[in-house]
N, C-alpha and C positions, 0 to 999 in steps of 0.2 A: 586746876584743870591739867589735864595730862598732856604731854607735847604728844603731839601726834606721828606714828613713826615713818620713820622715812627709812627708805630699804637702802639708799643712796650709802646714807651716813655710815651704814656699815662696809664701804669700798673706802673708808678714810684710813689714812696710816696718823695723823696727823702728829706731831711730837716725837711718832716713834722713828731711830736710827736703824739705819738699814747699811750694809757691806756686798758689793754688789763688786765680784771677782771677773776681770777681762770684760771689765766695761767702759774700755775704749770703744769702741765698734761692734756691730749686729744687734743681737740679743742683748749682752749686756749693756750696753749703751741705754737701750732700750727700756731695758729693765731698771735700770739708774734714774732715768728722768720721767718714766712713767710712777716708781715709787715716788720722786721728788713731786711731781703735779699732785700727787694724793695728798701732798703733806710733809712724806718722811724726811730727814733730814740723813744726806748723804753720805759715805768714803765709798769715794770710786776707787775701783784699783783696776791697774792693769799693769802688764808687763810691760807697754807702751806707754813710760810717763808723762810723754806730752798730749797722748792721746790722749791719757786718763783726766789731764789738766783741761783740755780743751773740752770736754765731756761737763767736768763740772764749773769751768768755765760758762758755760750755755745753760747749765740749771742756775746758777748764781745771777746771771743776767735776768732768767725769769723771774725773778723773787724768788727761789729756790734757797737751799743753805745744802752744798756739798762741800767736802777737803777732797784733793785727789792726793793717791803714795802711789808710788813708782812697785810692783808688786810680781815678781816672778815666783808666780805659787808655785815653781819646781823646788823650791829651795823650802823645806819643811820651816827651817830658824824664821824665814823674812816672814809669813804667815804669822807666826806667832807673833812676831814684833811687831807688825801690821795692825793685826787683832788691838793687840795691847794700848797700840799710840792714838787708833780709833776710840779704844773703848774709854780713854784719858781725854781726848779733844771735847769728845760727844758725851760723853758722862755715863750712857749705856749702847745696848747692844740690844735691839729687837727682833730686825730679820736678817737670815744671812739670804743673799741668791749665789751658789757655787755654780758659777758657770765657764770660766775659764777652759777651755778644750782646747786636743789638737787631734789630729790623724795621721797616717800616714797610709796609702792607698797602695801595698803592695805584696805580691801572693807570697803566702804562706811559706812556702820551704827558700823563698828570699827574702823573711821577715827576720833579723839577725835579734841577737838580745837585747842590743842596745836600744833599738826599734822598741820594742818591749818595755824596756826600763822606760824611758821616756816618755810614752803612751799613760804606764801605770801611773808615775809620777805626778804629772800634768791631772791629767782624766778621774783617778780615782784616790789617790795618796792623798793627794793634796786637798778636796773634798773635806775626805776623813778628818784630818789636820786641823781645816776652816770647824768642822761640825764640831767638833770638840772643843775649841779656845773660844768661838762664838759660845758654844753649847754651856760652858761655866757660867757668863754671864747670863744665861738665860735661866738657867737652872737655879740658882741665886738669887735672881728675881722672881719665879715663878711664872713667865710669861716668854714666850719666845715663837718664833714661826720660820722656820728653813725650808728652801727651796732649791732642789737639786736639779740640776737641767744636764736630762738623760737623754736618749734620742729611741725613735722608733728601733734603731738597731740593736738598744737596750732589750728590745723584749722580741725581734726576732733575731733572724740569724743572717741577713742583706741578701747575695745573691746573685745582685746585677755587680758585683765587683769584689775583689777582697781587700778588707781591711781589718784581719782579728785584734788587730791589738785593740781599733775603737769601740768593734762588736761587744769585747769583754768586757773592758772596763766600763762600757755605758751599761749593762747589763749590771756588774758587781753594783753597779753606782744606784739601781733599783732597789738592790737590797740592802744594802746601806742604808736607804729611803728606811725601808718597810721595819728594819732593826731599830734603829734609832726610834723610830715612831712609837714603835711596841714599848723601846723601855722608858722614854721619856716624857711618854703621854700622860700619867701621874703625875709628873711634876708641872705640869703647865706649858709643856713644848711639845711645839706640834713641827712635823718633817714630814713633807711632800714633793715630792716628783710632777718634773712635766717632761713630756717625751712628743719634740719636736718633730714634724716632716724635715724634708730638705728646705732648708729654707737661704733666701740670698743672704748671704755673708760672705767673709772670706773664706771661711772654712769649705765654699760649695765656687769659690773660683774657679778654679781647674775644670769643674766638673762642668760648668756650664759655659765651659768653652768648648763642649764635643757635643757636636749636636744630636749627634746616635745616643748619649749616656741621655742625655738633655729629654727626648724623648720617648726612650726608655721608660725615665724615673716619670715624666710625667704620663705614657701609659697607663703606668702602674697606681697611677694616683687617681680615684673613683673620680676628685673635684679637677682632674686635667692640669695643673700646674704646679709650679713650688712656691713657699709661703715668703710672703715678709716678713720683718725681724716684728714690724707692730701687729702681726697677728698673734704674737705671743704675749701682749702686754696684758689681756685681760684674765688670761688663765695665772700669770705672774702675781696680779695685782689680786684675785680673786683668794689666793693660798697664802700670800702676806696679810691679808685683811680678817679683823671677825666675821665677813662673809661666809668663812670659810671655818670659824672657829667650830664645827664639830668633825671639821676635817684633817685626818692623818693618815699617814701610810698610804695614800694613794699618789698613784701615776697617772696624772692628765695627760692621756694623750693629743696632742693638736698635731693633727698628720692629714686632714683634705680626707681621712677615710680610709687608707693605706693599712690599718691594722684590722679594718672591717671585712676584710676581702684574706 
């Protein structure tokens, strides 16, 4: 007799390891112990190594199995050795989530190079970096699922404020998505994008300490407000899972409606 199917079972990661970049806090955090409750087995990383401990600390408490590395994806070398000391601990490599960001919310002709380099580095280098030393092991096995986390600003142009350096590199960070998808989709790896609202984290402190931007952004928002870090766990969990296995190259947008308008 046939077991009878359950739609459920295809939201399990269960065995598979996942590398979930700047998940001390918000989204990655997020994304860490939401992949953990399906099953996967964790490396947290953050640039904040106690953060990133304390992260897998609270999956490990759950029944969970995370390692946290101390992880400044600016630095191309430490990624690599990251990758490698994961992919040694954990035996393989399944899903990457690149989410580590920064900003910098300042106009244009006083946006200096350095501004620049640092944006790229962080936002979209570093990505690259991940998709690639994750992308061997995946390629090798024939099975793999990456998750880029791009933001609505990736696919317009912002507006209420300047920040080119985020704009760009979340925008490059799309087609990176859409690239990789294309060549790797033959071999068994899939690469998909999700492109955030504003949502509370640190990255939106500032911001939501001005009550004019505060209302602004959420004008502009059809659903009236800005997201939580767990409104992003099921579009996360839905493009790491078979759920999703005839999914690639796309960018889920979770924005309250923001790109609908």
């Amino acid at each position: 007799m046939e077991t009878p199917f359950n739609v459920f079972d295809l939201f399990r990661v269960d065995g598979d390891v996942a590398l979930v970049t700047g998940a001390g806090s918000g989204i990655g955090k997020m994304a860490a112990t939401t992949l953990a409750s399906a099953g996967a087995r964790v490396a947290v990383t953050d640039v904040d190594g106690d953060a990133a401990k304390t992260v897998a600390a609270e999956i490990n408490h759950a029944g969970g199995d995370a390692i946290a590395y101390a992880l400044d994806v600016a630095d191309e070398s430490a990624i690599v050795d990251t990758i490698a000391k994961a992919y040694a601990e954990f035996g393989s490599l399944c899903i990457l989530v690149n989410n580590a960001g920064i900003t910098r919310r300042i106009p244009t002709e006083e946006f200096s190079s350095q501004d620049w380099h640092d944006i790229l580095d962080v936002n979209l280098t570093a990505a690259f970096v991940a998709c690639r030393e994750a992308g061997r092991h995946m390629l090798a096995a024939g099975d793999g699922r990456i998750i880029n986390v791009s933001s609505i600003m990736g696919l317009s142009g912002g507006g209420l404020f300047p920040s080119i350096g985020y704009y760009s590199t979340k925008g490059a960070l799309v087609n990176l998505t859409r690239g990789l998808a294309a060549e790797w989709a033959p071999r068994g790896v899939r690469v998909n994008a999700i492109a955030p609202t504003f949502v509370k984290t640190q990255l939106t402190v500032k911001l939501r300490e001005d009550e004019e931007m505060v209302a602004a952004i959420e004008g502009r928002t059809p659903m009236g407000r800005f997201a939580e870090p767990e409104e992003m766990a099921g579009g996360i969990l839905y493009l790491a899972s078979r759920a999703s296995s005839m999914v690639t190259g796309h960018v889920l947008a979770i924005d309250g409606g923001w790109l609908a308008i």
